[in-house]
C-alpha positions in Angstrom: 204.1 -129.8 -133.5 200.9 -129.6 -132.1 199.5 -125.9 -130.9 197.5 -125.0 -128.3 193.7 -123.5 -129.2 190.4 -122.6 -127.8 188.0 -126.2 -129.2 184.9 -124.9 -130.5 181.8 -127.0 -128.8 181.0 -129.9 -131.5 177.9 -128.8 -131.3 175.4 -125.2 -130.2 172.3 -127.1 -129.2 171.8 -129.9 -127.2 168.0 -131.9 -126.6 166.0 -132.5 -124.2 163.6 -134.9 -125.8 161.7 -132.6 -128.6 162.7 -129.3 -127.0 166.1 -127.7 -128.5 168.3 -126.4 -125.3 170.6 -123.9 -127.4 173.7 -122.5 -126.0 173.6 -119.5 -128.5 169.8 -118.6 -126.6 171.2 -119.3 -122.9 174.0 -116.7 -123.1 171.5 -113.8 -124.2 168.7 -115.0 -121.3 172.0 -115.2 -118.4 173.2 -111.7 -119.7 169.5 -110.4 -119.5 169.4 -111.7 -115.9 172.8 -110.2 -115.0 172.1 -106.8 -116.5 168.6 -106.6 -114.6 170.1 -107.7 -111.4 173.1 -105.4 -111.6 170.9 -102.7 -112.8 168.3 -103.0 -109.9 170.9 -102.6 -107.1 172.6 -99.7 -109.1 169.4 -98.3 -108.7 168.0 -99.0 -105.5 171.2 -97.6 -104.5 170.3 -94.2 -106.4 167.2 -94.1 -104.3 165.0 -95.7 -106.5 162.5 -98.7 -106.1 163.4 -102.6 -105.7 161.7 -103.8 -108.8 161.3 -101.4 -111.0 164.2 -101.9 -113.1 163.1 -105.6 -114.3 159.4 -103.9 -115.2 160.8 -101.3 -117.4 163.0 -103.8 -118.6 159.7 -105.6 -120.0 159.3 -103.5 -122.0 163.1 -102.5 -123.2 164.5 -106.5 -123.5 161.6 -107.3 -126.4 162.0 -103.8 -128.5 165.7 -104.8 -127.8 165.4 -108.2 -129.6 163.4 -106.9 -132.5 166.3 -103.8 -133.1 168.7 -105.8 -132.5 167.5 -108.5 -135.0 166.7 -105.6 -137.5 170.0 -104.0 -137.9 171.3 -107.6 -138.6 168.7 -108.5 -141.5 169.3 -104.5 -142.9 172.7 -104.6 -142.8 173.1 -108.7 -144.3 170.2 -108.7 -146.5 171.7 -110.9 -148.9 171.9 -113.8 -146.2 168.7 -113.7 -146.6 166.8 -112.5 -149.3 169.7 -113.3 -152.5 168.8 -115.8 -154.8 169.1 -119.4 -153.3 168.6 -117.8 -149.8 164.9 -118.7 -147.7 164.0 -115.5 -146.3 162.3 -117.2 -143.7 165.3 -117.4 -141.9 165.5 -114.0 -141.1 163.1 -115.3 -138.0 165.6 -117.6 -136.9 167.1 -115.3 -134.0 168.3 -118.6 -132.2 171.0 -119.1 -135.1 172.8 -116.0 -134.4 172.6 -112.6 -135.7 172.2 -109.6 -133.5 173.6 -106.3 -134.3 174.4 -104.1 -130.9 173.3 -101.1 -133.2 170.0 -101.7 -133.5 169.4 -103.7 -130.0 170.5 -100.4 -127.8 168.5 -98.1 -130.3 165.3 -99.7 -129.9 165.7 -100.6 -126.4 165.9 -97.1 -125.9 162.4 -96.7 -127.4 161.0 -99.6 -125.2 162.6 -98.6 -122.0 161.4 -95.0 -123.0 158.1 -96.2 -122.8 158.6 -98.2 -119.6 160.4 -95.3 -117.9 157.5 -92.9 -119.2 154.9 -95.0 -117.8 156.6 -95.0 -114.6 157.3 -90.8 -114.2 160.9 -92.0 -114.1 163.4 -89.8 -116.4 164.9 -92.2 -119.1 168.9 -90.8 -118.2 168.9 -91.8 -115.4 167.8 -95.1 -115.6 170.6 -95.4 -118.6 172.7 -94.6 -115.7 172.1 -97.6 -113.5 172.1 -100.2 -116.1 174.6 -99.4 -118.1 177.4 -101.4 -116.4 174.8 -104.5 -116.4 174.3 -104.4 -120.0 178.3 -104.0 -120.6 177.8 -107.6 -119.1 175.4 -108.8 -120.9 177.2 -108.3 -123.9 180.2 -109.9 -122.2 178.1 -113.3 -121.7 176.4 -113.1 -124.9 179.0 -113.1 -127.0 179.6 -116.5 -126.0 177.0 -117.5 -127.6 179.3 -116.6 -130.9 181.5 -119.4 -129.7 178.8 -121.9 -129.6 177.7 -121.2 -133.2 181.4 -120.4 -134.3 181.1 -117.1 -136.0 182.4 -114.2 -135.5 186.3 -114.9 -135.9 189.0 -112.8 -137.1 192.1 -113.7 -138.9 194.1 -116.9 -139.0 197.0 -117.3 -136.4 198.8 -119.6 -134.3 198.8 -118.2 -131.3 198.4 -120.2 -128.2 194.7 -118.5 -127.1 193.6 -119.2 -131.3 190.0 -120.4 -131.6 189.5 -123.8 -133.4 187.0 -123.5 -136.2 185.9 -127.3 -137.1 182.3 -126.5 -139.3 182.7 -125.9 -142.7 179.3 -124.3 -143.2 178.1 -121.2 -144.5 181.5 -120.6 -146.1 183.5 -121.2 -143.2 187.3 -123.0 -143.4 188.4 -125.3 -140.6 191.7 -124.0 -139.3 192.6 -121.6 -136.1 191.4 -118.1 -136.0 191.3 -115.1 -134.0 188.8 -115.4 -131.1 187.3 -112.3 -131.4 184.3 -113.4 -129.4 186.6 -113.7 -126.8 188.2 -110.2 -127.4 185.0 -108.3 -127.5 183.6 -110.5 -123.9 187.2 -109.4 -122.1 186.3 -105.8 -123.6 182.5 -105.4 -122.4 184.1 -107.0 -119.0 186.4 -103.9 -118.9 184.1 -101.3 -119.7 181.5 -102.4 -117.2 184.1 -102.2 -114.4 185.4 -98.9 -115.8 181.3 -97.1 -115.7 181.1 -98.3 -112.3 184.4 -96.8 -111.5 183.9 -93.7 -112.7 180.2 -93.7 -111.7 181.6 -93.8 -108.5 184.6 -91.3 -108.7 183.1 -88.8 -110.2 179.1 -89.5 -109.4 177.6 -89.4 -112.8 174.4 -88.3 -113.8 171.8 -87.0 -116.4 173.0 -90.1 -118.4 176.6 -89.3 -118.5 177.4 -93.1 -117.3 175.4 -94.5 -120.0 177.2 -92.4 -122.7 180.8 -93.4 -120.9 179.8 -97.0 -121.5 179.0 -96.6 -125.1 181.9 -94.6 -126.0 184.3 -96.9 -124.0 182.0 -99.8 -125.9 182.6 -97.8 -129.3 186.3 -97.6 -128.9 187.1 -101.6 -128.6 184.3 -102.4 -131.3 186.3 -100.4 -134.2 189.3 -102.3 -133.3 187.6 -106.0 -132.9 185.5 -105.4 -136.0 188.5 -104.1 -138.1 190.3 -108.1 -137.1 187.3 -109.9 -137.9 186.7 -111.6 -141.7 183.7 -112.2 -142.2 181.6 -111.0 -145.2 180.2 -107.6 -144.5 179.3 -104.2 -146.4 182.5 -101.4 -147.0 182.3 -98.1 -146.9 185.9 -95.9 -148.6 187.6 -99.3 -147.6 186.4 -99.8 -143.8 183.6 -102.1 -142.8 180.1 -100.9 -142.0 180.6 -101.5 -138.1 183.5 -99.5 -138.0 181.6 -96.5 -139.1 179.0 -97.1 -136.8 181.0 -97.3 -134.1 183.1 -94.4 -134.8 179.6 -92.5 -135.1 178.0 -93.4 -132.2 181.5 -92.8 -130.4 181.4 -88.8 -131.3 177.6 -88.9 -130.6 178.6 -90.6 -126.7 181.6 -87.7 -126.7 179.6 -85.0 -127.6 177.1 -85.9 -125.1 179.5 -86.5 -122.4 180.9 -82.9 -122.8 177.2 -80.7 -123.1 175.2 -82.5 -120.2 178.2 -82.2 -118.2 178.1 -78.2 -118.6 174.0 -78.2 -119.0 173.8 -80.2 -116.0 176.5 -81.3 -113.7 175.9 -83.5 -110.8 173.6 -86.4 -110.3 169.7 -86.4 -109.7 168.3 -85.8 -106.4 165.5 -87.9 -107.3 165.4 -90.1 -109.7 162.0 -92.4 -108.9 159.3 -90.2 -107.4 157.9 -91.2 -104.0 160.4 -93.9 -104.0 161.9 -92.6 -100.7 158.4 -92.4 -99.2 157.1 -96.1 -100.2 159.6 -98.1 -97.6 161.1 -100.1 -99.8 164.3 -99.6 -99.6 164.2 -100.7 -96.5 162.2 -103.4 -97.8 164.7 -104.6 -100.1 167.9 -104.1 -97.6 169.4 -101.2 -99.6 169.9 -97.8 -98.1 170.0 -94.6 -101.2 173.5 -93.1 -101.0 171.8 -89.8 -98.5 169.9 -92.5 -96.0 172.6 -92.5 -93.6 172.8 -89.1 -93.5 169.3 -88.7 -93.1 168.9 -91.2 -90.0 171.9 -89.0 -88.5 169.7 -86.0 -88.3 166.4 -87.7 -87.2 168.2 -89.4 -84.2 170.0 -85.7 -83.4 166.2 -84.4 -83.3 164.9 -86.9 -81.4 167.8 -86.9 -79.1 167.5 -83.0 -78.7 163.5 -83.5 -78.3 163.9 -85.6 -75.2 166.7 -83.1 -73.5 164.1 -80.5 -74.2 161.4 -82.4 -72.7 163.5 -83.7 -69.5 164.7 -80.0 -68.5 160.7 -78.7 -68.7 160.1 -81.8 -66.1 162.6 -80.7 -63.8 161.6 -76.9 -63.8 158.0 -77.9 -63.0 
């Protein structure tokens, strides 16, 4: 008896004449676009300007790649620099190999600088794009299926992923589609940051840290199916730690700004409210209606003012 699988694409890169059209690089660049165009109506929305979440993100997407790039060649050395290995290929970002770790860490750093150039404070800027880069991740880890990696155990269930290359170690059979697991995941978490965002209007970076602890909490799980080769620490895999690290560091977070500083930011882009553009760009910050209530009450009270003086004269 036949069973039912995900197929794995026959191939991860197609051509269009000389120039290499790969499916692993078109699911990082789509997830880049969604996160920026999520992120700049979260934060248009906060009162901030059209725009400026794609310039800081000039500077946060590179230092991104590079981090994210570095964790992967830290943490996998020996794909790389063991005997028989070309080290060279440590460059090849388009075959795979990004760790989350290091992507978020240094994109920090580059959206640090982006944010400082701006006068913008770095929290909340966290804020607005965290749901957007939940779904980034969602879309990138496709690119995973395209290069078939990142599988977990065999099985036979109906939703199995069909592993056909027998490179690099790998053995043809049905597997766990962990991709998959981690995309519904990241999916979920963005929803639930946007939710809660909502509900209880998060600030000071709170919904940033809410994203990576909900992130953290699916990773350990995911990582602890997969079986690939990878570094183990007292019997648990290198990921796991990390992510049961950075989940404590999220918690912790979470739990001092809330008391340091509740609420949200009044401002969060100077002179943003004063430039016009968010009416410019269509968007209103969450106060505008309230503040077009009481300009038309004062203009409505000028002109009663002004008609009673005409009729005393």
């Amino acid at each position: 008896m036949e069973l039912a699988f995900i197929p794995s694409p026959s191939r991860g890169v197609l051509y269009l004449g000389p120039i290499p059209l790969r499916g692993y690089a078109f699911c990082i660049i789509i997830g880049v676009f969604v996160a920026v165009w999520l992120g700049n109506k979260r934060w248009i929305a906060r009162g901030g300007r059209a725009g400026t979440v794609a310039d800081i993100a000039v500077w946060a997407v590179p230092f991104g790649l590079v981090g994210g790039r570095l964790y992967h060649v830290i943490t996998d050395y020996e794909l790389y620099f063991s005997e028989g290995r070309d080290w060279v290929d440590a460059f090849k970002i388009w075959e795979g190999g990004l760790g989350i770790w290091g992507a978020i860490a240094l994109g920090a750093v580059g959206a640090w600088i982006g944010c400082r150039r701006r006068g913008i404070p770095l929290p909340a800027y966290a804020d607005a794009i965290a749901p957007g880069i939940a779904f980034a991740q969602a879309i990138g880890r496709w690119g995973n299926w395209f290069n078939q990696e990142l599988y977990g155990k065999p099985t036979d269930l109906p939703w199995a992923l069909e592993i056909t290359s027998s490179s690099d170690g790998r053995v043809p059979g049905t597997y766990h589609p962990t991709f998959l697991y981690e995309s519904l995941w990241c999916v979920g978490v963005a929803f639930l940051v946007i939710w809660a965002d909502r509900r209880f209007r998060l600030g000071h970076g709170r919904a940033f840290a809410l994203y990576v602890a909900a992130y953290c909490t699916g990773r350990a799980w995911i990582e602890y199916m997969r079986v690939d080769d990878a570094h183990h620490i007292l019997g648990l895999r290198l990921n796991v730690w990390t992510a049961i690290f950075v989940f404590l560091l999220a918690v912790t977070y979470l739990v001092v700004s809330s008391k340091k500083r509740p609420g949200r930011e009044d401002v969060v882009e100077p002179g943003a409210a004063a430039s016009g553009d968010d009416a410019d760009s269509g968007e209103k910050p969450e106060n505008a209606g309230k503040d077009d209530e009481v300009a038309d009450d004062s203009e409505a009270d000028a002109a009663r003012n002004e008609a009673g003086s005409g009729k005393k004269t």
